[in-house]
N, C-alpha and C positions, 0 to 999 in steps of 0.2 A: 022492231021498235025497242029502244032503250026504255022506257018509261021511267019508273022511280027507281032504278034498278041501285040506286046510292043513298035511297032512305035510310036517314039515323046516321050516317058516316059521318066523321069526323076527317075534316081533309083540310092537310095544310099545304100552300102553296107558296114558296120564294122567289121574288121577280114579280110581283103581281099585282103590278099597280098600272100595268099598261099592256097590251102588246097580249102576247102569247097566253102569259099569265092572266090577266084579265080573263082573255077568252076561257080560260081553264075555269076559273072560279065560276062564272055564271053558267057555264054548262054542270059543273057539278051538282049547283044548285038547282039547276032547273030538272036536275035528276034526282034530288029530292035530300041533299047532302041536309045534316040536321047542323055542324059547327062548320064554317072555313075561316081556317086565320091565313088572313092576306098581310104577307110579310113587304117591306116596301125599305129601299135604301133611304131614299133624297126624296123619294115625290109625294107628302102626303095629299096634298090635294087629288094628287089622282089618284092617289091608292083609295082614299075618302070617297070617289068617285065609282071604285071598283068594289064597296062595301055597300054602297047605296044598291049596284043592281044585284049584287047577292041576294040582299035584301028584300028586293022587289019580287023575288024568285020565291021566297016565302026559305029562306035559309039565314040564321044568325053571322054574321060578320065579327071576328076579330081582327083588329089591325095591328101589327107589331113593328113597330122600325128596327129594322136591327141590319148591319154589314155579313151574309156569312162567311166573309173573311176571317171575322174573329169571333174562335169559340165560344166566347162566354154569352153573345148573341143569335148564337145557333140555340144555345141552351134556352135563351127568353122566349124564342118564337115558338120552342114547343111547350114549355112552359105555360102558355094562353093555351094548347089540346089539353093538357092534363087533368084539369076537371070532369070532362068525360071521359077518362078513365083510358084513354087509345086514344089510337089514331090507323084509319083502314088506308088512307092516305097519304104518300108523303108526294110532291111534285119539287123534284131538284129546277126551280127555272130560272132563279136567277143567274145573270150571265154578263161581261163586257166584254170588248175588244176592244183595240187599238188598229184605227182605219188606215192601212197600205197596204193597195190592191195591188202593186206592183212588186210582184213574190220577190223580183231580181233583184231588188232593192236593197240589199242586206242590211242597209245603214241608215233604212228606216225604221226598224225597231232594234231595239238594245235587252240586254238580260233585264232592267225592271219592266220593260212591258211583257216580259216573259211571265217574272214573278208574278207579279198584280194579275196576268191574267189567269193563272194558273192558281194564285190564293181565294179566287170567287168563282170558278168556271170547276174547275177540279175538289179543289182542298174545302171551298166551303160545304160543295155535295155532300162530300166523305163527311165533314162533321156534323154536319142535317143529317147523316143516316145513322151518325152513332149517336148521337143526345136525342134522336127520336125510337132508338130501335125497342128500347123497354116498351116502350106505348103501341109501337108496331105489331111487336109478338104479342101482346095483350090483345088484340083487336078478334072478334070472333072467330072468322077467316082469316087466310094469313094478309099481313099488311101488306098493302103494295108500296114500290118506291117506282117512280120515271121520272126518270134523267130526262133534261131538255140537252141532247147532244145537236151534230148537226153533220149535213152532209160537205161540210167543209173537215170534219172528221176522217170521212171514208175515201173522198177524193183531193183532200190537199188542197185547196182553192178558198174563197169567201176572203172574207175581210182583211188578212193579214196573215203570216205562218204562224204567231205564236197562239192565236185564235184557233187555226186550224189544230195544231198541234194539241194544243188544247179538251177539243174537243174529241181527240181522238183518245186520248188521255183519258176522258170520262168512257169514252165507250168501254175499253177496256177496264178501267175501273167495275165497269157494268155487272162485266162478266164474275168480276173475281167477286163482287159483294153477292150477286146471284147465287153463287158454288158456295159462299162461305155460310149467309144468312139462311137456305132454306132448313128446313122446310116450313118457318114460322114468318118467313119476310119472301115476295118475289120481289125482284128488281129488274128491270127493262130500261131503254129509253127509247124515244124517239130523235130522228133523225130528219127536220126538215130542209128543206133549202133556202128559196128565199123566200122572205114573212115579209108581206108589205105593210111596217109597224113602227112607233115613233122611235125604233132601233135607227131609221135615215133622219130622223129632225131635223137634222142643221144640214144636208145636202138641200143646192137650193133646185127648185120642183121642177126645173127644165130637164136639169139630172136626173131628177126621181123620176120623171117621166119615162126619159130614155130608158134607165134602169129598172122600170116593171117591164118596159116592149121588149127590152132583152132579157129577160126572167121565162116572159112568157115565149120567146120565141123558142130559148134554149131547152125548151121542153115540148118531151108528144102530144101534152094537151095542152098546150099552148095558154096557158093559165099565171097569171103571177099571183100566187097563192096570199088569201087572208089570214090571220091569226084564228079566226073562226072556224076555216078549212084543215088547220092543224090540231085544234082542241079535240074534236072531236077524235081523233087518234090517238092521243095522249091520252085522253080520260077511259080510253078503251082499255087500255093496258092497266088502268085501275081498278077498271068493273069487271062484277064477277063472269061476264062472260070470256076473259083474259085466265081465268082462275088455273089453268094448265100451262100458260107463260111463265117462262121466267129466262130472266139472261138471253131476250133477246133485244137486238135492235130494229127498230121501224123504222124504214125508211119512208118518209111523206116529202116529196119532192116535185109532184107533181111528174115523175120520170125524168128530171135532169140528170141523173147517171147514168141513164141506156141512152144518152149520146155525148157524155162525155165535155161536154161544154161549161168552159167556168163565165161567169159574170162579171162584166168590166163594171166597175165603182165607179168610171168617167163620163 
């Protein structure tokens, strides 16, 4: 049992007003987290939604709007941890894509869907771990960082190449902030596949349909995994029982790379 095992932590998380991130914050919480700033692009109302059940969890909620595209709002969301003095926390999850499932397609994305994915998917992490790392290394134990990578990383497949490519980007990234930051920061990510999360919205639900039975088929346990089923991973690579981690990747996939099978978007 995890119990309070994240009493008194200060835990920030980017992306988390919906989906993955959501599920991160209230399990924090409900591990006993004392500050979570839930960072949110575009969606206050859900982010609002995602501070209420912090809340309910008997854990204080900040909410910060900010793009980690650009630096100077990497700064303000850690800027709401700084009162407590740390941050045991950091969770990289915000993330976008650009949807062409059809790899072959070359001439369906262009160098800015590259850019733009690589200025919030990549380049925003790396500047969440530098405008947070003072409050990192302050933090009792050493701070943790995870990365929300993905198995469109490891295997090439998901949403689009510059997505994939993307993410593979961070993992690598992983490693090097791992090697560079210890012994006062670990850094990990996790690695899931498919999240059945308001990341499909606008696919209309005879799709979505389809594309959970093929989620679950393309795996050994026959699962199309929830954001709730990956939180719990994630927040693992936080907690002290992770405290000998670092610089690695999680794979939560539910076993879709031990057969190799990508997911049609159609």
């Amino acid at each position: 049992m995890s119990g309070r095992d994240f009493e008194g932590f200060t835990v920030v998380i980017t992306g988390a007003s919906t989906g993955l991130g959501r599920a991160i914050a209230v399990e924090v919480a409900r591990r006993g987290a004392g500050l979570v700033v839930v960072n949110y692009a575009r969606s206050a109302e859900e982010a609002q939604e995602t501070a209420r059940l912090v809340q309910a969890e008997g854990s204080k909620a900040v909410l910060v709007q900010g793009d980690v595209a650009k630096d100077e709002d990497c700064q303000k969301i850690v800027a709401a941890a700084a009162p407590t003095g740390r941050i045991d926390a950091l969770f990289n999850n915000a993330g976008m894509t650009k949807f062409a499932p059809n790899h072959a397609d070359l001439d369906a994305v262009n160098a800015e869907d590259f850019l733009k994915l690589y200025s919030v998917n990549v380049v925003g992490a790396f500047q969440m771990v530098r405008a947070a790392r003072a409050l990192l290394e302050a933090a009792p134990s050493p701070g943790a960082v995870v990365n929300t990578a993905s198995i469109a990383g490891v295997m090439g497949n998901g949403s689009s190449v510059p997505y994939a490519a993307s993410k593979g980007a961070m993992t690598t990234m992983t490693l090097s902030l791992a090697r560079a930051l210890g012994p006062r920061i670990r850094v990990n990510a996790v690695n899931p596949g498919f999240i059945d999360t308001p990341w499909f919205k606008n696919m209309p639900e005879d799709s979505m349909e389809r594309l959970r039975a093929g989620a679950a088929a393309a795996t050994p346990l026959k699962v199309a995994s929830t954001a709730e089923d990956i939180a719990g991973a994630a927040v693992f690579l936080a907690s002290p029982a992770s405290r000998h981690i670092t610089g690695e990747t999680l794979l939560v996939d539910a076993g879709l790379h031990l057969g190799g099978a990508s997911l049609s978007m159609r």
